[in-house]
N, C-alpha and C positions, 0 to 999 in steps of 0.2 A: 182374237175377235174383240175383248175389249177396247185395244189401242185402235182398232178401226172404225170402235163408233166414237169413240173420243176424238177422233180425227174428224171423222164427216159432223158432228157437233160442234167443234170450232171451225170448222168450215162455214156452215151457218150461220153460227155468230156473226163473226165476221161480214158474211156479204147481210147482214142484217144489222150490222152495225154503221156498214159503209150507205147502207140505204136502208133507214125504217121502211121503207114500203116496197119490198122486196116482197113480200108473201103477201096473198089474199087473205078476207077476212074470216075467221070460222065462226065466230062471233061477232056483235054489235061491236066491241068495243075490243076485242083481239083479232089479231093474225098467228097462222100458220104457217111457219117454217119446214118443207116435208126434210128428214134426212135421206140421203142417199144411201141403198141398200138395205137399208133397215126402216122396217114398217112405225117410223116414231117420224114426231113431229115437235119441233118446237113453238109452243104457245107464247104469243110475248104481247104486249103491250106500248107502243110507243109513243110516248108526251113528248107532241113538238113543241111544246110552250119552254121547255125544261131540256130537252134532246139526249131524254133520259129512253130506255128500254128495260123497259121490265118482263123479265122471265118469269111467266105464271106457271108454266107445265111443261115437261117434257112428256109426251102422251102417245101412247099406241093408236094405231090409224083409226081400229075398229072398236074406240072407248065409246061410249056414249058421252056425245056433245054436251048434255046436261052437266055432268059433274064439270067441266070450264063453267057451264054459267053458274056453276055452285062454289065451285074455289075462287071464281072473281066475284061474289058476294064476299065474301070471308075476306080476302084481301084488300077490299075495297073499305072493309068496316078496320082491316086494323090498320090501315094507312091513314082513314083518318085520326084515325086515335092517336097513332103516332104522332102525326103534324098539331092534331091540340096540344097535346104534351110536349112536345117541342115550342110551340107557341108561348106556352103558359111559364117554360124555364126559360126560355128569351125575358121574358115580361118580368117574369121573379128578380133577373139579375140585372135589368137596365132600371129597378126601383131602386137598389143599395146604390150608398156613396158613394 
């Protein structure tokens, strides 16, 4: 059972890879991936500016929508914290000689 939802999860990937807009939206700012045979979905996010995909959730059908719009607060606040901080050690090392 395991190896079968690890299979239908890179399945997804995949056609989610090959097309960010593969799945509909479940939120403003996410899409759902559903798995096959198994009541989960994957949540993801795709920046076309970047042609990055970010995996916020792997989620049960019948989660409550709110907790997405509550882990993408939280991921949103430490991404940017992240890219300051990456900004600020760019800027540190292009001052030295």
């Amino acid at each position: 059972m395991g190896f079968d939802f690890l299979f239908v999860f890179e399945e997804v990937l995949s056609k989610i890879s090959a097309n960010p807009y593969y799945a509909s939206y479940v939120l403003k700012q996410a899409r759902g991936g559903s798995l096959k045979r198994f009541p989960y979905q994957v949540i993801y996010e795709a920046d076309e500016h970047d042609s990055k995909i970010i995996v916020l959730a792997i989620a049960h059908h019948h989660r409550n929508p709110e907790w997405f719009k509550q882990r993408l607060r939280e991921l949103i606040v430490v991404a940017l914290a992240l890219n300051i901080t990456m900004e600020e050690d760019s800027a540190s090392t292009k001052k030295k000689p």
